[in-house]
Short mmCIF file of the C-alpha atoms (twelve columns), coordinates in Angstrom:
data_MODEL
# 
_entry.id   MODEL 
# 
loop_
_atom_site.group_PDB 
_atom_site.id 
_atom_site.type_symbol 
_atom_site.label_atom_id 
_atom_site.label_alt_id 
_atom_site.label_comp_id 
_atom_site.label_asym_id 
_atom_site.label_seq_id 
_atom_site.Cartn_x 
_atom_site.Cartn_y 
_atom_site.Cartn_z 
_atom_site.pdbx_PDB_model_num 
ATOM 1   C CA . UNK A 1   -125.403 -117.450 141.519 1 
ATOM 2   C CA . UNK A 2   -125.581 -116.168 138.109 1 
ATOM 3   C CA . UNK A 3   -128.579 -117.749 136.998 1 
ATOM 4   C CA . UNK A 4   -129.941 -116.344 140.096 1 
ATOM 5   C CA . UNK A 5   -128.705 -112.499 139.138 1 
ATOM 6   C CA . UNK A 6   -130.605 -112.675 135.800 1 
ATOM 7   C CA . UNK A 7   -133.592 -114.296 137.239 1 
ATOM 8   C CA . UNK A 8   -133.905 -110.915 139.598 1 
ATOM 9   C CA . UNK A 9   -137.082 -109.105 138.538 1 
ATOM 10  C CA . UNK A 10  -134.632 -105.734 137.717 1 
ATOM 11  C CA . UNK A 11  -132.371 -107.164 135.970 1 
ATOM 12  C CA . UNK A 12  -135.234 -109.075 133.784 1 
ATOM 13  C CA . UNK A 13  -136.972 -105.904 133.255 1 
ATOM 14  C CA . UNK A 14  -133.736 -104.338 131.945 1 
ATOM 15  C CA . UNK A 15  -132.816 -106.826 129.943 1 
ATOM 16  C CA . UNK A 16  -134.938 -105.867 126.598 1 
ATOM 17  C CA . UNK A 17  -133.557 -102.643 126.892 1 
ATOM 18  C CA . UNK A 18  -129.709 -103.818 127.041 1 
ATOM 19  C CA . UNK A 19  -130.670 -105.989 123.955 1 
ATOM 20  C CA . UNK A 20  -132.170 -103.112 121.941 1 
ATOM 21  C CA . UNK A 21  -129.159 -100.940 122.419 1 
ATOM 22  C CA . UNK A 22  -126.727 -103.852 121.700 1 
ATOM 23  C CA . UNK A 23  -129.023 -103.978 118.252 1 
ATOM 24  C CA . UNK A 24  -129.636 -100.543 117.320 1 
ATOM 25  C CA . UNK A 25  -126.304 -98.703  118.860 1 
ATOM 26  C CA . UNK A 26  -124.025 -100.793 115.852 1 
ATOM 27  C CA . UNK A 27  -126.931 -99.577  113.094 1 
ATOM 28  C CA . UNK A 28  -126.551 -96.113  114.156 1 
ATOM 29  C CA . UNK A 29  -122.775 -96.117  113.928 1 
ATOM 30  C CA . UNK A 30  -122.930 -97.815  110.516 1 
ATOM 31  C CA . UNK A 31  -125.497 -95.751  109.142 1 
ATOM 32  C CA . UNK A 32  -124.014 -91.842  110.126 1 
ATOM 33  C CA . UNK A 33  -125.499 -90.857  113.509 1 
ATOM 34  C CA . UNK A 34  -121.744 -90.294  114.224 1 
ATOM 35  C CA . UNK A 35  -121.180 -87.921  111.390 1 
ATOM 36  C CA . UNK A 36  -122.544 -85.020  112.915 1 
ATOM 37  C CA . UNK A 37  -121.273 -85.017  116.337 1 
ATOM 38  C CA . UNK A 38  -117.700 -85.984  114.628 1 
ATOM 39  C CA . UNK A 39  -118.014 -82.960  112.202 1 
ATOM 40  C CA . UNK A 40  -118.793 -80.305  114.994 1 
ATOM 41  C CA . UNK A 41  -116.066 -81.619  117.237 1 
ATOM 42  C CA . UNK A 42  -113.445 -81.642  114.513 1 
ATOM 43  C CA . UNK A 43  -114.791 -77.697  113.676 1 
ATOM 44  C CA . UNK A 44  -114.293 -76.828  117.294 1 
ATOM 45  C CA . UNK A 45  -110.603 -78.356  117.113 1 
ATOM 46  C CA . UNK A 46  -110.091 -76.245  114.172 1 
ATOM 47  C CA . UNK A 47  -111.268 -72.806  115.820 1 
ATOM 48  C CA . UNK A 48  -109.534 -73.784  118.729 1 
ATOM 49  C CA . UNK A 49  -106.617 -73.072  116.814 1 
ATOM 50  C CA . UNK A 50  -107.431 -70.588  115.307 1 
ATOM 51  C CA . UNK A 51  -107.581 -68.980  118.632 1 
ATOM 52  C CA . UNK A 52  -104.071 -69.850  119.503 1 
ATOM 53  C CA . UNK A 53  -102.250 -68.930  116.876 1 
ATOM 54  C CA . UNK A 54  -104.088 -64.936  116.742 1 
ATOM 55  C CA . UNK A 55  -103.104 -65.576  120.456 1 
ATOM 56  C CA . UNK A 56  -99.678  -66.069  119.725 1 
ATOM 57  C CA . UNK A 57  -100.141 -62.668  117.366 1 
ATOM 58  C CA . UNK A 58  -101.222 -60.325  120.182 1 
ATOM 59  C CA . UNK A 59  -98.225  -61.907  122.678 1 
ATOM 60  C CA . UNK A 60  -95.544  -60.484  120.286 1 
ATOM 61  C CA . UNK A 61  -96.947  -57.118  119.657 1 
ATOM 62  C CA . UNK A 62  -95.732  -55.378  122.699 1 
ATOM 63  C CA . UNK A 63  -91.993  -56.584  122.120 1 
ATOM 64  C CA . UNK A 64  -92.592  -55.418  118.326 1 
ATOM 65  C CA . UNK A 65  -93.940  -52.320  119.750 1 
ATOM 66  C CA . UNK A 66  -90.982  -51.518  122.461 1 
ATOM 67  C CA . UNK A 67  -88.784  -52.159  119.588 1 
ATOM 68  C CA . UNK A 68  -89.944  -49.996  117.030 1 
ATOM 69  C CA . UNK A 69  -90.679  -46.997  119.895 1 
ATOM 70  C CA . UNK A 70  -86.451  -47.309  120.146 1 
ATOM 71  C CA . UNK A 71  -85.627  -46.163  116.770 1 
ATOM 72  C CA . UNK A 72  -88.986  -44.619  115.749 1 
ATOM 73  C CA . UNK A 73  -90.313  -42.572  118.989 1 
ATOM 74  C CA . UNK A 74  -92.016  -39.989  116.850 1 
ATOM 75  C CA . UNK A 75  -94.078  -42.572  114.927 1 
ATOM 76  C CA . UNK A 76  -96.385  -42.222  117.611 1 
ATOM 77  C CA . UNK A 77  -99.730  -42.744  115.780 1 
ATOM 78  C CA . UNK A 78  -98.671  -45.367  114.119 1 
ATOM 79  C CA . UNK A 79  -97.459  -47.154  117.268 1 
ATOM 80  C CA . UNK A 80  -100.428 -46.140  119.062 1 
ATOM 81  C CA . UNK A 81  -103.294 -47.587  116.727 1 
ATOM 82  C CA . UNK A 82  -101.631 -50.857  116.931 1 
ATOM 83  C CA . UNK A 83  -101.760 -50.743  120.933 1 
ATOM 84  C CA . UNK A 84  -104.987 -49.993  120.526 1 
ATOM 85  C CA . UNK A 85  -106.109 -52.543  117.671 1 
ATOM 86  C CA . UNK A 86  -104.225 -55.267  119.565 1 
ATOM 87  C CA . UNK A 87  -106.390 -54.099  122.640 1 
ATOM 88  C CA . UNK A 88  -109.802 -54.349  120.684 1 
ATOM 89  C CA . UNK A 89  -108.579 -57.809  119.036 1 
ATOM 90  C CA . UNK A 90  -107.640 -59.250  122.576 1 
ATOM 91  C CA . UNK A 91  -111.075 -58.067  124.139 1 
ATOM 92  C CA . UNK A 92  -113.380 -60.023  121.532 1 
ATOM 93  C CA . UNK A 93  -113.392 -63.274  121.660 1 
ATOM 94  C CA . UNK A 94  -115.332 -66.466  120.326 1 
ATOM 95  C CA . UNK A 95  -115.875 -69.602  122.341 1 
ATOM 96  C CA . UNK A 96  -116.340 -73.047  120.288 1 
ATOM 97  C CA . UNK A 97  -119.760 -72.612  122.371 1 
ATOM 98  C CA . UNK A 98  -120.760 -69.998  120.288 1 
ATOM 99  C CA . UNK A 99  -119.986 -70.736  117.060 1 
ATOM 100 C CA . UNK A 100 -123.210 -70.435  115.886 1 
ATOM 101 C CA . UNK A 101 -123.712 -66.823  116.353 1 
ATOM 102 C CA . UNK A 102 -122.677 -64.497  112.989 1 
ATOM 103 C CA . UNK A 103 -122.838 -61.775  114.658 1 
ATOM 104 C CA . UNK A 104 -120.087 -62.564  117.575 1 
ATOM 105 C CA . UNK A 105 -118.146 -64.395  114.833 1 
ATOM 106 C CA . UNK A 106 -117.744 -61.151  112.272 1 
ATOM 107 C CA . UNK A 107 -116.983 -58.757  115.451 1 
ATOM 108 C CA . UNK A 108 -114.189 -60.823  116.182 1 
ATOM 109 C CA . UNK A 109 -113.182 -60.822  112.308 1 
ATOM 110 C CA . UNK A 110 -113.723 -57.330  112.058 1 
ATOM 111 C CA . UNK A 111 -111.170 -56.855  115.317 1 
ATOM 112 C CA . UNK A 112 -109.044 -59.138  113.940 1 
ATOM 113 C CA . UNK A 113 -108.532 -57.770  110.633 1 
ATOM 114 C CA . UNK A 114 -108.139 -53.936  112.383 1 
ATOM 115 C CA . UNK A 115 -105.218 -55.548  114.237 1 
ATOM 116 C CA . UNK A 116 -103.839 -56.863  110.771 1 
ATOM 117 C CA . UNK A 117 -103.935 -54.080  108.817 1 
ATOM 118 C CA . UNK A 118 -102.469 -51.757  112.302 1 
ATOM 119 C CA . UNK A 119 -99.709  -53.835  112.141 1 
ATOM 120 C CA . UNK A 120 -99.257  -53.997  108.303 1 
ATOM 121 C CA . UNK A 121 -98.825  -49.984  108.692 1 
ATOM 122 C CA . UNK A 122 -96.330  -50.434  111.648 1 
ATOM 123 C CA . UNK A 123 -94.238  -52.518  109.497 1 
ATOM 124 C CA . UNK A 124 -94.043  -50.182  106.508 1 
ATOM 125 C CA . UNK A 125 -93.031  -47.458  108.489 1 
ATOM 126 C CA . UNK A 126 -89.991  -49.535  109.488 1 
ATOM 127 C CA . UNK A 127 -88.841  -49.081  105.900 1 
ATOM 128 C CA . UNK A 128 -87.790  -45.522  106.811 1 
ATOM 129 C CA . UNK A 129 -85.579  -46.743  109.468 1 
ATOM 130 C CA . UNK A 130 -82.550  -48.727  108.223 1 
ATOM 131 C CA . UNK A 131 -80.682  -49.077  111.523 1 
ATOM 132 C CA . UNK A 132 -83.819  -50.371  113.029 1 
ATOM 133 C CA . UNK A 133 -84.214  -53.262  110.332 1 
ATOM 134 C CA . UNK A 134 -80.539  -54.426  111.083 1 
ATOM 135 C CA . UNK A 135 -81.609  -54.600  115.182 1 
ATOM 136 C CA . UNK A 136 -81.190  -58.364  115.911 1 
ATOM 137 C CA . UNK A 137 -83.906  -58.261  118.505 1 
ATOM 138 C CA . UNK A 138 -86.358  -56.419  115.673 1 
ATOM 139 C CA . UNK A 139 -85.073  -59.497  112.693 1 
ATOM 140 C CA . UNK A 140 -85.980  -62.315  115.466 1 
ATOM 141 C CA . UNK A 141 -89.318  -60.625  116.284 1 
ATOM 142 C CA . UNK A 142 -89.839  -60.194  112.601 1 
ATOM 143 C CA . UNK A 143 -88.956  -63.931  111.991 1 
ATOM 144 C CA . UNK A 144 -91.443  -65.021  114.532 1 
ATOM 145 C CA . UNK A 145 -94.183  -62.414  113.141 1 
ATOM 146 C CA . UNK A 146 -94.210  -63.998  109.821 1 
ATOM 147 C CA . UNK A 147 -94.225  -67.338  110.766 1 
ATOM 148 C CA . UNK A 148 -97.169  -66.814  113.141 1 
ATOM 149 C CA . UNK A 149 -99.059  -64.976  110.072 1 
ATOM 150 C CA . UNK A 150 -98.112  -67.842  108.072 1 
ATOM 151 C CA . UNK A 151 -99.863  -70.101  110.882 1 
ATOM 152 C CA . UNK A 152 -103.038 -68.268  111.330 1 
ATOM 153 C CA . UNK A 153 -103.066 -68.683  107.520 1 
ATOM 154 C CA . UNK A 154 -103.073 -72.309  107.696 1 
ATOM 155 C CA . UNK A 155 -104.974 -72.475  110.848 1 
ATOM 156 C CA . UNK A 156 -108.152 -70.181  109.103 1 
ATOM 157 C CA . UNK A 157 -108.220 -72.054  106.228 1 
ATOM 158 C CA . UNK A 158 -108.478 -75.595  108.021 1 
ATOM 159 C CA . UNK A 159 -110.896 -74.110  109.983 1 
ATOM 160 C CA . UNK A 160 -113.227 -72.900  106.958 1 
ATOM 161 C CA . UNK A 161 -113.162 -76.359  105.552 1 
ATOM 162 C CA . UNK A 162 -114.293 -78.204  108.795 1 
ATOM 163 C CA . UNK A 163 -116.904 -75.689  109.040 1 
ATOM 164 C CA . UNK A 164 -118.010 -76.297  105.365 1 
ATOM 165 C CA . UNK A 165 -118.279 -79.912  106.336 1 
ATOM 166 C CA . UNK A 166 -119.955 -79.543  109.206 1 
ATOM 167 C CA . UNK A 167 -122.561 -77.532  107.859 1 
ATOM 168 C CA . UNK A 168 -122.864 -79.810  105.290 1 
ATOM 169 C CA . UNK A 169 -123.638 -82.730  107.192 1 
ATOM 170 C CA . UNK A 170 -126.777 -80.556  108.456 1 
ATOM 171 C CA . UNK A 171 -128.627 -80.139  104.832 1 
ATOM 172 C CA . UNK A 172 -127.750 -83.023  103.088 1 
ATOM 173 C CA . UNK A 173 -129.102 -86.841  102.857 1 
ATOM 174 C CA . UNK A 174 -128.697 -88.774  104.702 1 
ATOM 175 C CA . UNK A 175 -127.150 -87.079  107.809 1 
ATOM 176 C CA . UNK A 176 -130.171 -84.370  107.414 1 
ATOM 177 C CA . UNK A 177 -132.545 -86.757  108.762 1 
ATOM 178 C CA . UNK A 178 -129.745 -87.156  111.906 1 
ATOM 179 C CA . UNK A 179 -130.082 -83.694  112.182 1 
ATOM 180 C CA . UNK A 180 -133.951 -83.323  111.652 1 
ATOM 181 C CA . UNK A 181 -134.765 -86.478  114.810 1 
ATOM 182 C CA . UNK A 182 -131.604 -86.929  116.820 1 
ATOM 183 C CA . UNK A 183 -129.652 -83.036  116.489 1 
ATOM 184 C CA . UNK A 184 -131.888 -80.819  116.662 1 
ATOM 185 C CA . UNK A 185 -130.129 -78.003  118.594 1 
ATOM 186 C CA . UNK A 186 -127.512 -78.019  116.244 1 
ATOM 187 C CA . UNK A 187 -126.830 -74.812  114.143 1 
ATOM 188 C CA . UNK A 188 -124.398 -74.496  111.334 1 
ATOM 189 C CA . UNK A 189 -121.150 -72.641  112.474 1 
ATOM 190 C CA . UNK A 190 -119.951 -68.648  111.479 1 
ATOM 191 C CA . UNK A 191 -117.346 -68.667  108.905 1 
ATOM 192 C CA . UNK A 192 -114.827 -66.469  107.738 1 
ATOM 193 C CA . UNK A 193 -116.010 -64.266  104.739 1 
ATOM 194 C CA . UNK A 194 -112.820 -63.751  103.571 1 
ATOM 195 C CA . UNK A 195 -111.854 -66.715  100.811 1 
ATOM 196 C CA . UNK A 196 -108.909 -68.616  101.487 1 
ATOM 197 C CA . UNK A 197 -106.623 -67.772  98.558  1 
ATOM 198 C CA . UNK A 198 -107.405 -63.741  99.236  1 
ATOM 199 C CA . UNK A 199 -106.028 -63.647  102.725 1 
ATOM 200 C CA . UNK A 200 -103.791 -61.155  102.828 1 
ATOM 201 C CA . UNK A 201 -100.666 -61.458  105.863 1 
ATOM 202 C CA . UNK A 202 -98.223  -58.617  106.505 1 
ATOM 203 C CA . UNK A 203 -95.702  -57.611  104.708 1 
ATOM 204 C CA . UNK A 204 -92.790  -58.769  107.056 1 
ATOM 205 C CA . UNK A 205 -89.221  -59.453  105.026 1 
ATOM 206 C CA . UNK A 206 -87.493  -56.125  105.755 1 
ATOM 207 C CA . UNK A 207 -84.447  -57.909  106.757 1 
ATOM 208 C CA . UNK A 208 -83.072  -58.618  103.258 1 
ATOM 209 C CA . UNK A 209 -82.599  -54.997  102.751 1 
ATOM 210 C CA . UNK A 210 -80.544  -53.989  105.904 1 
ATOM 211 C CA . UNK A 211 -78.164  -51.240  105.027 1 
ATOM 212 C CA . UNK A 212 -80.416  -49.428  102.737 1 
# 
């Protein structure tokens, strides 16, 4: 019965082809062809999130806000332009899809850091108010505000290093000639222009002053 299957005129007409790829598909694993395909994915993972963790940013804003607008009504401005940053930041977005378009990628930096320095304004007007820095719900919003700044932090800067090795593996030997025959659509990804050791987060440990 077998013998009889690979005697079948299809299957004999496949079976160079299943021999080639048994051949070639090991050389092309040992030799790289993975590297670029494995770089891009891993930079996608990274801005992925990136994503989240900004995410995670905008969801605690309006608590922050409600909080502050308690003890600080008249700050209105102030509380304002960070409704409205948070509003810009949440509206521009950048897929993993497209990456490779500067232009998308800096608007969303630019609404980003708008949000960042909004909020960085918000939270020195809280000096002024000493009964609002000893609020319990304002130190656990606080808490959580830092560590999330502390997270996009970490999360930006793994994300500029995958991107500087995917980009790599686009102009140098030997995954170049990958790119040149086999990856041809592929684009090197936006980065952040910022370096990582001059990102700046906010200013958020008010609480070791309460009472003054």
């Amino acid at each position: 019965m077998f013998a009889q299957r690979l005697s079948s005129p299809s299957i004999a007409r496949k079976l160079p082809a299943f021999l080639m790829m048994a051949i070639v598909l090991p050389l092309l694993a040992g030799c790289g062809y993975n590297t670029i395909p494995t770089a891009e994915e891993n930079a996608k993972a990274a801005w992925s999130e990136v994503l989240n963790q900004y995410q995670r940013r905008a969801d605690l804003i309006p608590n922050l806000v409600e909080t502050v607008k308690g003890y600080a009504a008249h700050e209105k401005d102030t509380l304002d332009a960070v409704v409205e940053a948070r509003a810009k930041a949440t509206q521009v977005t950048v897929t993993p899809e497209t990456l490779k378009d500067p232009e998308a990628f800096k608007k969303f930096q630019d609404s980003q850091s708008g949000l960042t320095s909004a909020l960085s304004r918000l939270l020195a007007v809280v000096e002024n108010y000493p009964d609002l820095k000893a609020n319990q719900n304002f130190l656990a919003l606080q808490a959580q505000l830092e560590g999330t700044e502390n997270r996009i932090a970490v999360a930006r800067r793994d994300y500029i290093q995958a991107v500087r090795d995917y980009n790599l593996t686009l102009r140098t030997f030997p995954s170049v000639l990958w790119a040149t025959f086999w990856f041809r659509s592929n684009e090197p990804f936006a980065n952040f222009t910022i370096e990582e050791d001059k990102l700046q987060t906010p200013k958020v440990d008010f609480g070791t002053k309460q009472g003054g």
